[in-house]
Backbone as a ProteinNet text record, in pm:
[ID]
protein_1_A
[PRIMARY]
XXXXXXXXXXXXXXXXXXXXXXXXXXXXXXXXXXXXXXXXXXXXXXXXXXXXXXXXXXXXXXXXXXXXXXXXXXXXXXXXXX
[TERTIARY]
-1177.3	-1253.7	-1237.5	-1241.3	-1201.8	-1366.5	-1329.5	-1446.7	-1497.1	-1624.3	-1689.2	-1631.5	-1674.3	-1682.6	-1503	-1394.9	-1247	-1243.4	-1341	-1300.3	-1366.9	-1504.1	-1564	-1471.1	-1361.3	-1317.6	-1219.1	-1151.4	-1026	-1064.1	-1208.3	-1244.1	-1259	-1312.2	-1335.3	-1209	-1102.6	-959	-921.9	-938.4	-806.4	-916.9	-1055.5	-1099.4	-1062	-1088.4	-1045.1	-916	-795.2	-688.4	-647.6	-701.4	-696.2	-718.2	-791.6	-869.4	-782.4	-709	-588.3	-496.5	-423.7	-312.3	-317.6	-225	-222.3	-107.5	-106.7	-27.4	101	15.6	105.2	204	174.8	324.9	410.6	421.9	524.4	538.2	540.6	577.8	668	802.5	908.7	881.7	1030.1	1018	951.7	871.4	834.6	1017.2	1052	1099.5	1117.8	1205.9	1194.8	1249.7	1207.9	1241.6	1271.5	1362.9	1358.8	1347.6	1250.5	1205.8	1222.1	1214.4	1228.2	1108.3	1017.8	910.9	874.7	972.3	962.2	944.7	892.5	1025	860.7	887	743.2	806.3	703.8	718.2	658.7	782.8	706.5	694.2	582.5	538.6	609.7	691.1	790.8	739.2	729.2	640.9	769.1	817.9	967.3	1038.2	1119.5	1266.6	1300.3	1209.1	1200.1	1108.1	991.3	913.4	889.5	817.7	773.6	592.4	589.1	426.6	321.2	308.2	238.5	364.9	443.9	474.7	402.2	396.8	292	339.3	278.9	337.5	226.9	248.9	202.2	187.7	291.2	236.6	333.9	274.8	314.9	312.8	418.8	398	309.4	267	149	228.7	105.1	138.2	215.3	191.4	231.9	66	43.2	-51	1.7	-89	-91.9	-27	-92	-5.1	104.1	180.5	313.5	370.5	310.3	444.1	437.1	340.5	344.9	406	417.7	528.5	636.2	704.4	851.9	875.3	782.5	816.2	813.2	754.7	785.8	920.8	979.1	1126.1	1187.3	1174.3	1283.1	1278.7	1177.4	1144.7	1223.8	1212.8	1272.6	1445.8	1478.7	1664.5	1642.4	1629.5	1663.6	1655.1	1582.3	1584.9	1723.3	1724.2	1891	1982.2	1974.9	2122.7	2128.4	2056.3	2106.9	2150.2
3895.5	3800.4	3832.1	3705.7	3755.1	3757.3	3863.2	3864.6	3771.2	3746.4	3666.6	3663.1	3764	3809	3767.5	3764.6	3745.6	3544.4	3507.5	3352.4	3288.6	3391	3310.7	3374.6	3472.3	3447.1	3398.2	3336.4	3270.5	3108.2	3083.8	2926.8	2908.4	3033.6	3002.3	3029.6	3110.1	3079.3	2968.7	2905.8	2790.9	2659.3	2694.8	2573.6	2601.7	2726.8	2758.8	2704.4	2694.3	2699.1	2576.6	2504.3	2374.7	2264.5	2331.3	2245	2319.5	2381	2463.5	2386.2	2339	2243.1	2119.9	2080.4	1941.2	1898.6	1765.3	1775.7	1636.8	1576.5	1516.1	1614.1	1751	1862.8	1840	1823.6	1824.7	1657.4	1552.3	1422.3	1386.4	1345.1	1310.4	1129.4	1090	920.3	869.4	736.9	711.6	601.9	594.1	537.2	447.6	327.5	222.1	186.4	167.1	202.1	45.2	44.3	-155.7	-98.7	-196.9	-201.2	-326.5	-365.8	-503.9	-566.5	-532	-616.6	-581.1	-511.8	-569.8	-400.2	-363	-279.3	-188.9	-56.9	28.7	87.7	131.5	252.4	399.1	475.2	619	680.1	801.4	912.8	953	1068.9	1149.3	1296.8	1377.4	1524.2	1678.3	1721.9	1795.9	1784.5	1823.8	1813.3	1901.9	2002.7	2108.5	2057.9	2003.7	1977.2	1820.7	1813.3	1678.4	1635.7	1773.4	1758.7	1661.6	1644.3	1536.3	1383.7	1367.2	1221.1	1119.4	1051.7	926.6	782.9	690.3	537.1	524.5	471.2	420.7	237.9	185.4	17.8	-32.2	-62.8	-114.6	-270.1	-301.7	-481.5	-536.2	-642.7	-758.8	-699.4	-665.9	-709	-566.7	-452.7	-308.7	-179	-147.8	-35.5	122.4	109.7	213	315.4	354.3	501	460.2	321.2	329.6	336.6	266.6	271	460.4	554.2	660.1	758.8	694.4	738.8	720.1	615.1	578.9	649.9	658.3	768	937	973.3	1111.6	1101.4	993.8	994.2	992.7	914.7	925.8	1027.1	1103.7	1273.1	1370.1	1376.5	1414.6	1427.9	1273.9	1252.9	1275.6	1242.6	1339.1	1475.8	1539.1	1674.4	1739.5	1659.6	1682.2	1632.9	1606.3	1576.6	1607.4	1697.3	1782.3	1882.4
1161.5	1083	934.6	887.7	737.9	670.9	530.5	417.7	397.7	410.4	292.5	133	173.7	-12.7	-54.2	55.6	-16.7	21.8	98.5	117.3	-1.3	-67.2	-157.8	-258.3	-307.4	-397.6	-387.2	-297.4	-294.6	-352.7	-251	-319.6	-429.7	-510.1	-687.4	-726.5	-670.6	-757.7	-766.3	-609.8	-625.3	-698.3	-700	-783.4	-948.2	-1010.7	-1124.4	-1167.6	-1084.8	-1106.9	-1100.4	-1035.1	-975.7	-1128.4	-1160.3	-1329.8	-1422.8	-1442.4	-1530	-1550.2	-1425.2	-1502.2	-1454.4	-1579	-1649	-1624.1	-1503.2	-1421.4	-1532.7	-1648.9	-1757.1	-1803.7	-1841	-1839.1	-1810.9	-1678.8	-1633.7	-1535	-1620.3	-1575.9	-1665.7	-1564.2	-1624	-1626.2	-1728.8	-1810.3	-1594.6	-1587.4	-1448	-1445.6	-1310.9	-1210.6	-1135	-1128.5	-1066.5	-925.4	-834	-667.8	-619.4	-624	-564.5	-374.8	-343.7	-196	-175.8	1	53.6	-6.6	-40.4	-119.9	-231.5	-291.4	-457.5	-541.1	-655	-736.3	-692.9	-705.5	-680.7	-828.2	-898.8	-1014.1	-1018.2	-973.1	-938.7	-1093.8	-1104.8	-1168.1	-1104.1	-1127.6	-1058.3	-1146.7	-1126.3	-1209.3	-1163.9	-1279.9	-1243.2	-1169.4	-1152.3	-1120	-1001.8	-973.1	-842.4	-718.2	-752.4	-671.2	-669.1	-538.8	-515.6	-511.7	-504.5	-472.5	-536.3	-663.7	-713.6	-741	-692.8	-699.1	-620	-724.9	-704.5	-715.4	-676.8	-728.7	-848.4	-966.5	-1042.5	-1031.4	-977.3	-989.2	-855.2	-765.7	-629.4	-624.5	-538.9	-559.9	-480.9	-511.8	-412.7	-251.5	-198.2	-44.5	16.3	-70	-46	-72.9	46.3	0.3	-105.2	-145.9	-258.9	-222.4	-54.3	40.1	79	74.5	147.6	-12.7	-129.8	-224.4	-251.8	-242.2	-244.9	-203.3	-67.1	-8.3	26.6	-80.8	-159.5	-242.1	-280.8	-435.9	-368.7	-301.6	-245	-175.8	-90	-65	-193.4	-255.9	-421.4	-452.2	-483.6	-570.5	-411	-318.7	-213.2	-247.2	-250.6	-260.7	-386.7	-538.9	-613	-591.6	-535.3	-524.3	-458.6	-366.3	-232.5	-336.3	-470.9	-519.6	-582.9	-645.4	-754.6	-724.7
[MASK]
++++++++++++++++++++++++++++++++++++++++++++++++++++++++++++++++++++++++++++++++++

């Protein structure tokens, strides 16, 4: 069984840390994704990772989580081609 005392300091790290960065740092120019229903515009955030890519403007008739997860495939295949 784990510590108390190490789970309550792990939760105040990762909340501390969590409010530290500024995830505009590291957002590259955003991205235009043409889909069968129309262009999604990813936030794409460095060049190593994918973790915060996001859609910024999805077309009529696309949820927010599917254009989101166009843009994590794009940040994905850029990643495989470089």
């Amino acid at each position: 069984m784990k510590s108390p005392i190490l789970l309550a300091s792990a939760a105040v790290a990762v909340t501390v840390l969590s409010g530290c960065i500024d995830q505009q740092n590291y957002a590259t120019t955003p991205v235009e994704v043409q889909t069968e229903k129309g262009t999604v515009v990813c936030q794409l955030y460095t060049e190593n990772r994918v973790l915060w890519d996001e859609a910024i403007v999805a077309p009529p008739g696309m949820t927010i989580r599917e254009a989101n997860n166009i843009c994590v495939r794009e940040g994905h295949r850029r990643l495989s081609n470089r």
